[in-house]
C-alpha positions in Angstrom: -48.6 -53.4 23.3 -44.9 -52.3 24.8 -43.1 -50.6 22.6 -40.2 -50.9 24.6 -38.0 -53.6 23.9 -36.7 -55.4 27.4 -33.5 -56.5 26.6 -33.6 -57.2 30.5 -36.1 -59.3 30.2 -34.7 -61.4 27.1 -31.3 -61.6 28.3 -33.0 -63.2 31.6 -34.6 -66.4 29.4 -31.3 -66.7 27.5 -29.4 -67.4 30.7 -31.8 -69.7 32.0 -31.9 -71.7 29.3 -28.1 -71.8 29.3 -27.7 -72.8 33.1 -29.8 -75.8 32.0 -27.5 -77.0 29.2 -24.0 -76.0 31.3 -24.9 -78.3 33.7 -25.9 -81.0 31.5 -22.6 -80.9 29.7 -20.4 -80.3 32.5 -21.7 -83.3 33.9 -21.2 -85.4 30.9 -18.0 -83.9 30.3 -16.4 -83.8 33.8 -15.7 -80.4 34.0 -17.4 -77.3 34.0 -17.0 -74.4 30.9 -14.0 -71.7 31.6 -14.2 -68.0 30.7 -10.9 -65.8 30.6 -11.2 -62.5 30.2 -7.8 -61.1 29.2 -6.8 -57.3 29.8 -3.8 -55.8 29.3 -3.3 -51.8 31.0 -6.3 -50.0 33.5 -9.7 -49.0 31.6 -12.6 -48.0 33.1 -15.1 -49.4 30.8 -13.5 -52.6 30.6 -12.8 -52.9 34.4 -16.7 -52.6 34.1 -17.6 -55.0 31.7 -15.2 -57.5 33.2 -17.2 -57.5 36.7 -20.7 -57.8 34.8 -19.1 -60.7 32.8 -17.9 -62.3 36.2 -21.5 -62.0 37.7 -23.0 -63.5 34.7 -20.6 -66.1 34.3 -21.2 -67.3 38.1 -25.0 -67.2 38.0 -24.8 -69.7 35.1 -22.2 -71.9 36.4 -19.6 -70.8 34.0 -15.6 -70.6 35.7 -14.1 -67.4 34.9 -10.5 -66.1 35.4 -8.8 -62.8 34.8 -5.7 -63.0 32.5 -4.0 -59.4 33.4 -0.5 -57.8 31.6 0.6 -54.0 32.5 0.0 -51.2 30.1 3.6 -51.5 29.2 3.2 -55.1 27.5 4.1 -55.8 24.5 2.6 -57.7 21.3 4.9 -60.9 21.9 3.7 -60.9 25.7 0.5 -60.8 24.9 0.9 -63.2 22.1 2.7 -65.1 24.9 -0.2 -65.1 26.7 -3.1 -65.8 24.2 -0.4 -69.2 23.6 -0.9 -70.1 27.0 -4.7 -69.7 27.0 -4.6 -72.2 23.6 -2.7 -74.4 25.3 -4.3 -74.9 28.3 -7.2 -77.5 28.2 -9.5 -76.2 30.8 -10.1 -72.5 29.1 -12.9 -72.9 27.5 -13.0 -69.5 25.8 -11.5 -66.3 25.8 -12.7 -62.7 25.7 -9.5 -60.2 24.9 -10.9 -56.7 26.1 -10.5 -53.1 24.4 -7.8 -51.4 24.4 -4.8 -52.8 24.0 -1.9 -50.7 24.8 -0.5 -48.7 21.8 1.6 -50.7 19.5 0.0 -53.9 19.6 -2.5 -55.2 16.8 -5.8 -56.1 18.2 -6.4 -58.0 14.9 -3.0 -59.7 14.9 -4.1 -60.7 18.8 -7.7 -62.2 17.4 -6.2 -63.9 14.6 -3.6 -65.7 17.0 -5.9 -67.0 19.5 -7.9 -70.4 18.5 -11.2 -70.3 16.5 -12.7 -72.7 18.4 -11.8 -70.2 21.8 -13.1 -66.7 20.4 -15.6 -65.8 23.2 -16.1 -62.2 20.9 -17.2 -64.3 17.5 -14.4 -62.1 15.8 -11.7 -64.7 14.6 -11.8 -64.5 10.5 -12.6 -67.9 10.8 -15.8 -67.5 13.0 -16.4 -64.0 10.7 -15.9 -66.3 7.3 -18.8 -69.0 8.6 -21.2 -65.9 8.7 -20.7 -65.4 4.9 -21.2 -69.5 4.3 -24.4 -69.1 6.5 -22.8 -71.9 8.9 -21.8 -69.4 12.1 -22.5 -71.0 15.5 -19.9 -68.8 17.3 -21.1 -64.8 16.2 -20.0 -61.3 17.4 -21.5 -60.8 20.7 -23.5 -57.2 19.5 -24.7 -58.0 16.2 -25.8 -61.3 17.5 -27.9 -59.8 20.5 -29.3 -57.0 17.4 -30.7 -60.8 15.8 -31.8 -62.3 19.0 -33.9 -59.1 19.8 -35.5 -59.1 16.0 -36.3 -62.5 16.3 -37.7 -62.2 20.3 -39.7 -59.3 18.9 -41.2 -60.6 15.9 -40.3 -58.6 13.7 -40.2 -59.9 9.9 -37.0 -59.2 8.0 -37.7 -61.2 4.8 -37.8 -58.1 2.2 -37.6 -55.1 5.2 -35.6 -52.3 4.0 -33.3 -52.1 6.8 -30.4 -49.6 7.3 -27.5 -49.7 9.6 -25.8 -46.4 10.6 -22.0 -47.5 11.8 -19.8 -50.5 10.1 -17.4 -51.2 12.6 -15.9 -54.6 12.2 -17.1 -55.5 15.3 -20.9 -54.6 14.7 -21.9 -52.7 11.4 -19.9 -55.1 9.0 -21.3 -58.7 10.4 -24.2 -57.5 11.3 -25.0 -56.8 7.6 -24.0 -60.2 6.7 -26.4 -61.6 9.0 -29.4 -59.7 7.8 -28.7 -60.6 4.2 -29.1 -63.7 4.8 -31.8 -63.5 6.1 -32.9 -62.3 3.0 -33.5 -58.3 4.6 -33.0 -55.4 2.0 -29.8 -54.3 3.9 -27.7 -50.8 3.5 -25.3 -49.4 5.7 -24.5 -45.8 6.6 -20.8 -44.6 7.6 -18.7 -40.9 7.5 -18.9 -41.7 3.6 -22.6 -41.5 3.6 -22.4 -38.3 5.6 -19.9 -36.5 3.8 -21.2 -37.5 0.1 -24.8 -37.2 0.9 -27.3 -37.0 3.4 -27.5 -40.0 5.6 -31.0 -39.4 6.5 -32.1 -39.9 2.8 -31.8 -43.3 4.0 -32.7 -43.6 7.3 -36.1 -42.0 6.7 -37.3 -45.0 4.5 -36.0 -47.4 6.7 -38.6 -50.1 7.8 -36.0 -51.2 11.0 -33.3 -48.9 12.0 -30.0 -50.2 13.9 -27.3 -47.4 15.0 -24.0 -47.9 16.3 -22.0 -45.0 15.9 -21.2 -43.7 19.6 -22.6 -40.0 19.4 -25.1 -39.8 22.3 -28.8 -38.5 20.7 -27.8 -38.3 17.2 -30.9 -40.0 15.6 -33.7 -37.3 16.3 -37.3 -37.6 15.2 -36.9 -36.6 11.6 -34.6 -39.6 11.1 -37.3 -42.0 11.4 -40.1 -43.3 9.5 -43.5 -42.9 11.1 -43.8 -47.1 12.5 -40.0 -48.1 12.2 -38.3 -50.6 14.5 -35.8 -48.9 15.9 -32.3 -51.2 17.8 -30.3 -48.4 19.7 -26.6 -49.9 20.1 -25.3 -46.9 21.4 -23.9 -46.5 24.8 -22.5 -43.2 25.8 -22.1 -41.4 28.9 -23.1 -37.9 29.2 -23.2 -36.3 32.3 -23.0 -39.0 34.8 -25.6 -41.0 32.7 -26.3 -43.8 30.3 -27.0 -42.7 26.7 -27.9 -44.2 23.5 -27.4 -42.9 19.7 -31.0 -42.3 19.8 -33.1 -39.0 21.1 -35.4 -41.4 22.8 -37.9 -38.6 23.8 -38.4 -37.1 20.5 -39.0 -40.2 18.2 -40.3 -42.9 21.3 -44.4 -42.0 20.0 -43.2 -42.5 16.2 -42.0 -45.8 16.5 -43.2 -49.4 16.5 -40.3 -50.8 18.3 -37.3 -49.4 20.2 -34.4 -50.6 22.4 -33.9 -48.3 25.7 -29.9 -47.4 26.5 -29.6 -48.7 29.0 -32.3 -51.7 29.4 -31.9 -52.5 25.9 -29.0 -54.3 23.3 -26.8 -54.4 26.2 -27.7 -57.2 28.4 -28.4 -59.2 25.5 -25.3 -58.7 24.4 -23.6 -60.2 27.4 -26.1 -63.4 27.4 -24.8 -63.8 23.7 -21.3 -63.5 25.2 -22.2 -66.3 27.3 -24.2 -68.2 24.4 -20.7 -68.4 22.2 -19.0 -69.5 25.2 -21.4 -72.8 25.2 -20.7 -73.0 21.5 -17.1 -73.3 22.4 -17.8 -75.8 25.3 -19.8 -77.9 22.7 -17.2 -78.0 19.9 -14.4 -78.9 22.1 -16.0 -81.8 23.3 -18.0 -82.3 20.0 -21.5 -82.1 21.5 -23.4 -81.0 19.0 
């Protein structure tokens, strides 16, 4: 049995499956699904994630456009912008990409874009249907984290698991969503470091998720001897890709484990995809 978790592989049968139900919409519907991706200012990373969202998009059949503003915009131009995107009837959804020039409030940006648009899963009203166990629309990360659980097998029901991050954006949600699915959930952050001892938890953990953006921090005497292991980490080092986890030094200790890169990543982006469907269906009340 692989031990290795192909998040390649996964993301692949996602996809596929939502090529299928674009085109069966879109020709219900008259029209295919839109993606914008909105960027305002130069960032590597993002420049990066934009293309692979572009490729994605087009081997499914999704539209996708490029909303762009300077790095000297300002909140009300981009709040002028995310208008325009409500307004206009052929964007299906949305994506607004990190970082936003200084001065502008990413949550402010979120909150003004509509619900029913969030391509992310971060509106408070998509966050608020986590908690009432009715989300359709769910943060990309913490979403491809479930998919990969579920693809794997793995039985949550009881399963101490710990989380080492709580970003809003992954940590947070991503503990809601294990609760309810009834998992024994805890989550790590500086606090836990700087009170206690963080691998005091992280050693009894029956499934381990980490998402704190310090390349190779989780070494082998993290771990507990058969734990599932979901490395959301991406950092470069060196030229290369790199999760959270020392992959070397716990890879014969563990049941499961996610590669960086290989692993949560292109999940994620099919999940990306997956909420802009969810969007398609709700604006034209398929469902």
């Amino acid at each position: 049995m692989d031990k290795f978790i192909d998040g390649r592989k996964i993301s692949e049968s996602i996809l596929s499956d939502l090529a299928a139900k674009f085109t069966a919409i879109s020709g219900r519907v008259g029209r295919p699904a839109r993606l914008v991706s909105f960027m305002a200012g130069k960032d590597k990373n993002a420049e990066i994630y934009v293309k692979v969202q572009e490729r994605v998009a087009s081997k499914i059949r999704i539209d996708f456009g490029i909303e762009r503003l300077s790095s000297e915009a300002k909140e009300k131009d981009v709040l002028e912008v995310i208008e325009k995107l409500n307004a206009d009837k052929d964007v299906t959804a949305v994506i607004i990409q990190h970082p936003l020039p200084n001065g502008i409030n990413h949550s402010k940006i979120v909150s003004a874009l509509l619900p029913e648009k969030d391509a992310e899963g971060v509106h408070p009203y998509n966050l608020g249907r986590i908690f009432r166990r009715e989300a359709d629309i769910v943060p990309c990360t913490p979403g491809a984290v479930m998919k990969i659980l579920r693809m794997a097998n793995i039985d949550l029901y009881g399963r101490d698991v710990v989380i080492v991050g709580h970003s809003d954006i992954v940590g947070k949600p991503l503990s809601l969503m294990l609760l309810n699915e009834t998992a024994t959930t805890s989550v790590c952050h500086l606090g836990t470091a700087e009170k206690g001892d963080i691998k005091a938890y992280t050693k009894k953990a029956d499934i381990l998720i980490v998402a704190v953006g310090k390349a190779g921090m989780v070494k082998r005497d993290w771990i507990k001897e058969g734990a599932v292991v979901i490395d959301v980490g991406i950092n470069s080092v060196s030229g290369e890709i790199k999760g959270d986890v020392d992959l070397p030094s716990v890879a014969d200790k563990v049941s499961f484990i996610t590669p960086v890169p290989g692993g949560v990543g292109p999940v994620t982006v099919s999940i990306l995809m997956r909420n802009v469907l969810r969007a398609y269906e709700r604006q034209n009340t398929i469902v």
